[in-house]
N, C-alpha and C positions, 0 to 999 in steps of 0.2 A: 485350163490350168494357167497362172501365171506364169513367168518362164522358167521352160522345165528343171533345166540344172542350175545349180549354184555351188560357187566352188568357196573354197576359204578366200581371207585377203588379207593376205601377209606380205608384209616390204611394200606397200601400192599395186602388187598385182594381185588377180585371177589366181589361185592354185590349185592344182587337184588336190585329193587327198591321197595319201602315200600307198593306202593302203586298196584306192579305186573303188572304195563303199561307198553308196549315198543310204539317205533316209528320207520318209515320204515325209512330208508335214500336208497335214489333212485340214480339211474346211470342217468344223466341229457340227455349221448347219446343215449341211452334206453328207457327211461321212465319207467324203469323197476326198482323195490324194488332189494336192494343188501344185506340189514341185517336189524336185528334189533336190535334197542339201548335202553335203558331203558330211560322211562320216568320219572326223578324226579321231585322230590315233595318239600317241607319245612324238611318235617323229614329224606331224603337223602341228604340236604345241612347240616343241622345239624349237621348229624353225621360226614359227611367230616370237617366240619371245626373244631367241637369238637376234630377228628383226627387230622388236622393242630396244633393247639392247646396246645394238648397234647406233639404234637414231637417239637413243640419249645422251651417248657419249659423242655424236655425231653432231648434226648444224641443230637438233631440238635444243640442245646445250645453249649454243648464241643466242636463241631466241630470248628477247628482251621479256618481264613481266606486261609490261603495255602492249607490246605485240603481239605474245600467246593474246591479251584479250582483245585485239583487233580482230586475230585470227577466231577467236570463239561465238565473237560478234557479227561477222561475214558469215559463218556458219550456223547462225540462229535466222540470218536470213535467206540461204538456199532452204534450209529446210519450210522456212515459210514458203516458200514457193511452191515446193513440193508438197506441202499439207495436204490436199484433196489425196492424190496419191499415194503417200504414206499411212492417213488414215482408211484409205480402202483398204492398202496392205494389211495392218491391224484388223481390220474386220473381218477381214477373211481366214486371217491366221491363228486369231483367237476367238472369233465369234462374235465381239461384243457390236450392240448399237454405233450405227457411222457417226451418230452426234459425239458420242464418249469417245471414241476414238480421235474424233478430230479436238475435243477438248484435251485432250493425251496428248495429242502433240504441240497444240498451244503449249500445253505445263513443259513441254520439251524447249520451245522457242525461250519460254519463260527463263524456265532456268540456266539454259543456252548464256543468255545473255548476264543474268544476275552473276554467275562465274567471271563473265568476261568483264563484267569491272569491280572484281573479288580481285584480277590476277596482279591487280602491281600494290594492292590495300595492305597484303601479308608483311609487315614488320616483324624486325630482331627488336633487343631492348639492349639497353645500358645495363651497366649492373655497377653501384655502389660500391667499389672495394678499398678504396683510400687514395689517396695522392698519386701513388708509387705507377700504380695499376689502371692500364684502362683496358676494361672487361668488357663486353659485348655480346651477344649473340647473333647468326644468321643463321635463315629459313632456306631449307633447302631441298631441293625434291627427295621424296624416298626413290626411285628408278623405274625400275618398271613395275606397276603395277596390273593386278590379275581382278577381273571382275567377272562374276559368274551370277549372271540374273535368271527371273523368274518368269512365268508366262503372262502372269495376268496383266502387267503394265508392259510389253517386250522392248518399245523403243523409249518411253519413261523411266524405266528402272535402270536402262542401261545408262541412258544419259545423267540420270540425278547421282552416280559416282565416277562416269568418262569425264562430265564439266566440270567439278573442283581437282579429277588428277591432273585433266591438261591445263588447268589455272594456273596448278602449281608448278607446272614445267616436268610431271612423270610422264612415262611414255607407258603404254596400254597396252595389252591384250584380252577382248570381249568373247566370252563364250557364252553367249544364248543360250536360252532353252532349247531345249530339242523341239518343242511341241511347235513354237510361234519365232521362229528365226528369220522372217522374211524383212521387217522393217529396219532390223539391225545390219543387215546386208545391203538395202539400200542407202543407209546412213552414209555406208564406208563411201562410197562412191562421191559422197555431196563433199564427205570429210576431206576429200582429196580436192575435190574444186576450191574447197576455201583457202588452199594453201597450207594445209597440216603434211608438215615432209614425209615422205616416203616411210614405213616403219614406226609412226607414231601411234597411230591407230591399226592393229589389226584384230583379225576378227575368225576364229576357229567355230564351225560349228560341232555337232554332234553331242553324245549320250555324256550324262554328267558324271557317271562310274568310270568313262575312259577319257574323255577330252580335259573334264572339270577335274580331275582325280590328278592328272598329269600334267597340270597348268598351276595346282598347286602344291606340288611337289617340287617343280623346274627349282633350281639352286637361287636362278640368276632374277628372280621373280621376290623383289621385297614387299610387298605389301598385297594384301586380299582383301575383295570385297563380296561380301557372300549374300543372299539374299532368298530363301525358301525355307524350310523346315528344319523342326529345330531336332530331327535326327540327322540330318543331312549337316548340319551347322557342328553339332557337335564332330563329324567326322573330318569334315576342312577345320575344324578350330585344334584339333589331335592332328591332323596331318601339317598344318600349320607350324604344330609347335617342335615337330624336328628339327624346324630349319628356323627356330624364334624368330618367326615375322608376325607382323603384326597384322589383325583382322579385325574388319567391322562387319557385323553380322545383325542383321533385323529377320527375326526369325518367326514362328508361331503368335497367335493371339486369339483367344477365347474373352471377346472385350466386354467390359459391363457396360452398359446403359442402367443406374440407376433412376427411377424415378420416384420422384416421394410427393407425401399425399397434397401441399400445395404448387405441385407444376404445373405449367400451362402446355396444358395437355392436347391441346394442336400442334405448338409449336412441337411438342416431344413426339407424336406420333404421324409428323411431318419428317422428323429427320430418323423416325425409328427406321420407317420406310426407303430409307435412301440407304442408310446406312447398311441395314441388311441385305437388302437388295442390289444395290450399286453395284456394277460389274460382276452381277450374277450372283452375290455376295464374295466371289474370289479375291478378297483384303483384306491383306493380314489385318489391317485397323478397322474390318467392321465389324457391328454390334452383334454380336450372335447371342449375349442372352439378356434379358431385361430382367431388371432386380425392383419388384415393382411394391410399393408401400399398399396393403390391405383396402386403404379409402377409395383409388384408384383405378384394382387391377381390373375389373371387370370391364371398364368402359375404356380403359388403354389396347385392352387387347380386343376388346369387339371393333374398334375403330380402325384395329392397324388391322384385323382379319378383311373389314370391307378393302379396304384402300391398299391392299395386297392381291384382294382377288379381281381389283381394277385395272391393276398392272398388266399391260400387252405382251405377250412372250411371243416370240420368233427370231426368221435369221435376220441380223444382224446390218446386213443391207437393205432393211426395210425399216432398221430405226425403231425398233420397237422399244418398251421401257427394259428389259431383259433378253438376251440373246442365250447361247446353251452352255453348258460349262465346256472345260475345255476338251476333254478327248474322254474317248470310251472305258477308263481307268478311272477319272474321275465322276465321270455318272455313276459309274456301279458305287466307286466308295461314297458317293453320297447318298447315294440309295440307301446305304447298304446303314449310314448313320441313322437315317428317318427309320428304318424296320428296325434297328437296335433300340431307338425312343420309344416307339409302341409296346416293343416285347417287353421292355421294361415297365409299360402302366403311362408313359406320356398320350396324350390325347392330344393328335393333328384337330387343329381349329382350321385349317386354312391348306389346302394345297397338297403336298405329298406325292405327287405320283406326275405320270410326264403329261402335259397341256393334252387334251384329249383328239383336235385338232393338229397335232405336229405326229407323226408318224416314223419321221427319219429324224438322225439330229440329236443332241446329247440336253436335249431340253427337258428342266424340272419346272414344277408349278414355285413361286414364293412360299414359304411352308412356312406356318406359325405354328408351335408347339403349348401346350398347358399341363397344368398339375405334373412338373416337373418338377421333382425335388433337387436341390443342391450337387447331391453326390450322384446323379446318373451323370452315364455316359454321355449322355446328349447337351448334358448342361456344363461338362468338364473339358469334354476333345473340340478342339479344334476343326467342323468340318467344312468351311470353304467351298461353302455353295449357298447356294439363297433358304438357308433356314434361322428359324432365331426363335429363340425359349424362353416363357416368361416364367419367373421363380420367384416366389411368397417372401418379401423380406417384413420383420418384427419391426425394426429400430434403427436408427443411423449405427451402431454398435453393430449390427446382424450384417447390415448393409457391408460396411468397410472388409467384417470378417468374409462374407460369400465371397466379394470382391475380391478381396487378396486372398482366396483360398485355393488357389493353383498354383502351379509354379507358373505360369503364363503374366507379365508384365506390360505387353504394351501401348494398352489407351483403354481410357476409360472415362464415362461421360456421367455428370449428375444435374437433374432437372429440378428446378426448385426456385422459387421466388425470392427466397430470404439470401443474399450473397452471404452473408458470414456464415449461413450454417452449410454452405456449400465451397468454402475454402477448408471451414476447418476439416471437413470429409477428406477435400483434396490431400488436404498437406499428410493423411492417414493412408493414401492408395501406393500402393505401392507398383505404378503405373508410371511409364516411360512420358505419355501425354495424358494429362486429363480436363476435359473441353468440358466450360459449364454453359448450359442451356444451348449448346449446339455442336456439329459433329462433324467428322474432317475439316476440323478451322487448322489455322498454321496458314503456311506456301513455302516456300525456298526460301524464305527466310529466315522460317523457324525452325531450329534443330531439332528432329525427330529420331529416336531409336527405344530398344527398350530397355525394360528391368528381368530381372531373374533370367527364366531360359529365352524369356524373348530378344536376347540379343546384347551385343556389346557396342559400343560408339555412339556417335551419333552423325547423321546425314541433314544434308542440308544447311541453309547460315552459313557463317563463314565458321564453323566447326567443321562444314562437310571440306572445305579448303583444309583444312590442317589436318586431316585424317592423313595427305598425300606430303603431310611436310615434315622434315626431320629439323630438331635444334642442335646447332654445331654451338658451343662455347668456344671463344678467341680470348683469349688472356695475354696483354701486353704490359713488360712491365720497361717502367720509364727512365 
């Protein structure tokens, strides 16, 4: 086991939890317990955001904007140090390949830093009002903010909305998943060597029905950031609005890959393959169903079934192209998706069932699905595992309609030669990002979030900096 306990860290310390519960978090390749984490309660958010709180109104206050990015900048380099480390951590905690994982925390260093010279960039403006009058505006932290991330990226997710609060000068409380808590608890440790005061960063583990439930409820808590499913999103966005604070939330995505009949169909069945597959397919931005034009589909989908059943599955410290999903909840519900495709008349091309060679371990094959119509279930839900659906589309008209015809909005990819005839598609999606001839493009640069139930805000860019900022109006008259 790594090491065994692990307690919250609230104010710069160690704490127990109030109530003297832990919980196991499991190695997904194993099925085996790797530590345990405390179970919080109400009265361990408490005191963490009390702790927030305090250090807002305390010396985080003096901190200058050039110095929060000194301090974020120091902190992009402990963690570099620690990368081999961290990404072991992640592998174990979540299962995934130790290459992906140490590219995770690259994106952690990455955006570490892009914050850290975001923090003195954020400008007020003048405002026009006449002679008499000089109007202004200043940017100013919202206070404490509350983030509540997901399993699949555990020290990514947390960081790509911890680096624009502390840019902006809010002070944090991190509640991890229950499932993969272990690299967000080592963070805290580095967070403190860089200099971040006592109370800026803390960090509550446990179950999202009591920790996460009660982290955004706390009074003294102005701003959420939320990050998993869009029943879960819809409940912090209602418990949210008691206390009218504000939330950004990236939630579900059921994403198209269109491809139509002149794409270059390497390049397109080069990134179909990443896409659905990448971190087990567990992202909210991957391709789960292809929307594929008549001339094409046959040789899109024989091509992606070989170079799916090429893919290496195992544990995750052996670096294979796929590791297991995350815990024994989500194998059965993906299971549970592929036997709902079948009973429905979909025909598995490719995969379906656990690697015949793995025996223990929450491991699925890559699964490609066929003669799936539009309105099944398989082609509609959301299931966050390595499967992906290929569906008959007529026309760019059929196309844009299958596209937009969920309530799910958050990315969406079109393959095609001709750029005009694949802007004028875009400008018709009703998709948060939509990437032509290739898939997860962007970086920290680019603001990401979605449309419809996928989400409200956006992350990332210096958009993801002004999520944590409030505008004050000054009005002087002369």
């Amino acid at each position: 086991m790594v090491d065994q306990i692990h307690m919250n860290y609230i104010g710069g310390e160690s704490v127990a939890p109030a109530t003297g519960t832990f919980l196991d978090t499991i190695d997904p390749a194993t099925e085996e317990p790797l530590a345990r984490f405390a179970r919080s309660a109400g009265e361990d958010v408490d005191a963490a955001v009390q702790a927030a709180h305090r250090a807002q109104r305390g010396d985080w206050s003096t901190v200058t904007p050039a110095d929060r990015g000194r301090i974020l900048e120091r902190l992009a380099g402990l963690i570099e140090k620690e990368r081999e480390q961290l990404a072991m951590l992640e592998t174990l905690d979540a299962g995934k390949p130790l290459d992906n994982s140490r590219g995770d925390i690259d994106g952690v260093i990455e955006t570490l830093r892009y914050n850290a010279g975001a923090a003195d960039k954020m400008e007020g403006i003048t405002v026009p009002l006449g002679r008499d009058i000089v109007d202004f505006t200043m940017l100013e932290p919202l206070g404490v903010t509350a983030h509540i991330v997901p399993w699949n990226f555990p020290l990514g997710m947390a960081i790509r909305s911890l680096a624009p609060a502390l840019a902006a000068g809010c002070t944090c409380v991190l509640k991890p998943a229950e499932q993969s808590p272990l690299s967000a608890l080592a963070f805290a440790k580095l967070a403190e060597q860089a200099g971040i005061p006592d109370g800026v960063v803390n960090i509550v583990t446990g179950l999202g029905e009591e920790a996460g439930e009660a982290l955004v409820r706390h009074p003294l808590v102005r701003g959420i950031t939320f990050t998993g499913s869009v029943e879960t999103g819809r409940r912090v966005m209602s418990t949210a609005a008691q206390g009218i604070k504000p939330v950004v939330l990236e939630l579900g995505g059921k994403n198209p890959m269109i491809v139509l009949e002149d794409a270059d169909l390497d390049r397109a069945v080069d990134d179909a393959l990443e896409a659905s597959f990448d971190n087990t397919g567990q992202v909210c931005s991957s391709s789960s169903r292809y929307l594929l034009a008549p001339g094409i589909r046959d040789d899109f989908v024989e091509r992606l079934c070989a170079g799916a059943a090429s893919l290496s599955i195992g544990p995750g410290l052996e670096n294979h192209a796929l590791g297991p999903v995350i815990s024994s909840e989500q194998y059965a519900r993906v299971r549970g998706h592929i036997d709902a495709g079948v009973a429905a008349g979909g025909r598995v091309r490719q995969g379906g069932g656990r690697p015949p060679h793995l025996d223990r371990g929450y491991f699925i094959e890559p699964t490609v699905f066929d003669r799936v119509s539009a309105d099944m279930a398989i082609a509609r839900e959301e299931v966050f595992g390595p499967v992906g659906v290929a569906v008959d589309i007529g026309d760019d008209d059929q196309a844009v309609t299958v596209a937009n015809g969920l309530g799910y909005g958050l990315a969406a990819g079109i393959y095609t030669r001709d750029v005009s005839r694949a802007l004028r598609i875009a400008q018709r999606l009703e998709h948060g990002s939509v990437w032509i001839n290739g898939w997860f493009m962007g970086g920290v640069q680019a603001p990401t979030g979605g449309m419809k139930e996928s989400g409200i805000g956006r992350e990332r860019g210096l958009a993801g900096v002004r999520n944590y900022l409030a505008v004050k109006n000054v009005a002087i008259r002369l």
